[in-house]
N, C-alpha and C positions, 0 to 999 in steps of 0.2 A: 518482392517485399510483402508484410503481412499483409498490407491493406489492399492488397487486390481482395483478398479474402473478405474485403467488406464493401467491394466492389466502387474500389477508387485505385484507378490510375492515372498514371502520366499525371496533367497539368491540375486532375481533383487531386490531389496529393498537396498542391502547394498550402492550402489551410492548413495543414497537419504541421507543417514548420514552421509557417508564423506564429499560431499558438505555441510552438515547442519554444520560439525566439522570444516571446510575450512570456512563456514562465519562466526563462532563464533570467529573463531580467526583472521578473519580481522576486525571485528569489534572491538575487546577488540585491535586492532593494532592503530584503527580508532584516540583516545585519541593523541596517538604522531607522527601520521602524518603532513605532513606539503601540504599544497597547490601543490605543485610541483610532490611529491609524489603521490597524490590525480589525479593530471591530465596524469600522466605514467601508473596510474592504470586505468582510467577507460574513456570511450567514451562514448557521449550523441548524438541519433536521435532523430530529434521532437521537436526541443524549441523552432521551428516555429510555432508549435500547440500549444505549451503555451503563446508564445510572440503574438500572432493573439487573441488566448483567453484574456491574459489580455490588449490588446487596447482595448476591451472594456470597461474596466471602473470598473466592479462588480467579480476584484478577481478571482479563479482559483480553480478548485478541480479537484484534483490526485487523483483518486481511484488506488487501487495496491491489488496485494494476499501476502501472505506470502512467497516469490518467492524468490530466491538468495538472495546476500547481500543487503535488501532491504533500510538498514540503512547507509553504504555505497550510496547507488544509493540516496536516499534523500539531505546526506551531500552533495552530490556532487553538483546535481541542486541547493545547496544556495549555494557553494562557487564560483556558476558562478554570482553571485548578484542579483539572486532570496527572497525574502521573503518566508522563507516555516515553516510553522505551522504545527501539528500533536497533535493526541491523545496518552497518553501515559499510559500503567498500572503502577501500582503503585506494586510493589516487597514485599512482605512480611517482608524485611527488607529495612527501610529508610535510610538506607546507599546505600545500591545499587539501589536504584530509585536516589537518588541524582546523583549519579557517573554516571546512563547513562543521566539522563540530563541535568547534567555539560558537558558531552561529545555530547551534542546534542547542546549546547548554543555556546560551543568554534566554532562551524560552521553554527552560525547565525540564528540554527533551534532553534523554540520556541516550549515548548511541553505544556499539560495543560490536568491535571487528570482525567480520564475518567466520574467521577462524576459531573465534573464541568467546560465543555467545549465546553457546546456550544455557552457562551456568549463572550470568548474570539474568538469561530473559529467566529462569525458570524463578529465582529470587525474587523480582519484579512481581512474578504472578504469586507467589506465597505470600506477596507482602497487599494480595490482593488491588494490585496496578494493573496500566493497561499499555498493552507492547503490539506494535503495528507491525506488519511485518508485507511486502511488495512478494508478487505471488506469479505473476504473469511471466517473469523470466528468471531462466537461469542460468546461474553465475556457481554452482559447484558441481554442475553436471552431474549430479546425484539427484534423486528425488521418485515422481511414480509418472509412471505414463497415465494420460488423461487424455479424454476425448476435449480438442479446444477449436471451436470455429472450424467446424468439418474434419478434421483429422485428428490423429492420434499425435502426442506430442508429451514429452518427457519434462517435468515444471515439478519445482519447488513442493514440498510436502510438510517441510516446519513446522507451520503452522497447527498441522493434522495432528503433528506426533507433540509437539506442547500443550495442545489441548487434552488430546488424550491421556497424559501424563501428569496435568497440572487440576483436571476438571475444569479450567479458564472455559469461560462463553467463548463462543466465536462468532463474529461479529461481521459482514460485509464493510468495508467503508469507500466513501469516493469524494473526489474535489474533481470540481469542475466552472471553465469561466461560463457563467451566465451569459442570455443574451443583451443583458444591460451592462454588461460590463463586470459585475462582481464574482468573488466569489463563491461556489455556493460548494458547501462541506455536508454528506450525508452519511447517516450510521445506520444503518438497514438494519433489522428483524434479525436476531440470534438463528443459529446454525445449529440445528438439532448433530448431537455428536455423540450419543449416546455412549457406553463404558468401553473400556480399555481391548477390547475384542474386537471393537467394530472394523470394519472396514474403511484403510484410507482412499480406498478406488471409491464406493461412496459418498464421504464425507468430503472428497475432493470434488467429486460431479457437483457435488450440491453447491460448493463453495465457487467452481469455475460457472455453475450457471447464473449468478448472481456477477459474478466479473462481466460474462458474456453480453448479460441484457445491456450490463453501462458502456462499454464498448460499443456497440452494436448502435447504443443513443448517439456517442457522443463520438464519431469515428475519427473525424478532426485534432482529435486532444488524444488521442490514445500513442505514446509516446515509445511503445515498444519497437524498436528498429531492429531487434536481432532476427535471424530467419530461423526463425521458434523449429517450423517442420522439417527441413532440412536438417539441421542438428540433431532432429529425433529420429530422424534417420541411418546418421550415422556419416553422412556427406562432409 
């Protein structure tokens, strides 16, 4: 499993599923929440670093891991009257992809199917919005090898090439449950990404060490179950 990698085995493991059972059930809560309720659950740092990023003009990219209630922490930033876009999978049954996209619309968030999305995220960013996008694992087996938690490992690059393509800021972000209970939503310090040349083996380091530190905080809430190294192996 990954979390040996963060030196929790066997029976330290069991936090990691009850927070995973704690955000599954705030999420399926998420549906008949109300605004109100939304602002007693959860606190936002950082919308400085978004509101800076989008005066410029060219849109906003949220990178995030699979970290606490990270859908929670997304709804929240649009019901502060943000624009936020996402990629979303699609569920083996088209009843429950509807259900959680309906349950992403009711909060202003737009989603768009992993096959078919990069012409809506790139619109999003011309119209100067802001598109989130999960980074820690991959689901089209395409992307760049990156050094992640000790090893070399094949993840996600989206993010790299919409920026580079859009001039979009790029942006860390994280939700995670506090030790009081709530939620706490953070938007971290822009991602220097310099022009259309640079490097994504760079821009990715920079972007996974920033995944790395919140991970590493928060190892309990880190929600990634696939075996990242192995796959990038080739196993």
């Amino acid at each position: 499993m990954n979390f040996e990698r963060l030196g929790m085995s066997g029976t330290a493991t069991f936090p990691v599923f009850k927070n995973f059972s704690h955000a599954v059930t705030d999420l399926l809560r998420l549906i008949h929440m109300n605004s109100d309720q939304m602002r007693a659950l959860c606190t936002v740092r950082g919308t400085d670093n978004l509101d800076a990023a989008l005066k410029k003009g060219r849109g906003a990219i949220l990178f995030a891991p699979h970290l606490g209630p990270w859908e929670i922490g997304g709804a929240f930033i649009s019901s502060l009257g943000y624009a936020m876009h996402t990629v979303a999978l699609e569920h083996p049954s088209s009843r429950v992809t509807g259900f959680f996209s309906m349950m992403r619309k009711r909060w202003g968030f737009a989603d768009y199917p992993l096959r078919s999305c990069a012409v809506g995220l790139m619109k999003a960013l011309e119209r100067g919005e802001t598109v989130v996008l999960l980074v820690d694992r991959n689901f089209s087996h395409r992307g760049t090898r990156f050094h992640f938690l000790g090893s070399e490992v094949l993840l996600p690059d989206g993010h790299i090439t919409l920026a580079l393509r859009s001039g979009a800021a790029l942006l860390p972000s994280f939700s995670y449950y506090s030790a009081e209970g709530g939620i706490q939503v953070v938007i971290g310090e822009e991602i220097p990404v310099g022009d259309r040349d640079s490097s994504n083996a760079a821009i990715g380091a920079a972007c996974l060490a920033r995944i790395e530190e919140c991970v590493r905080e928060h190892p309990d809430q880190w929600f990634a179950f696939d075996h990242l190294w192995e796959e990038a192996r080739g196993v």
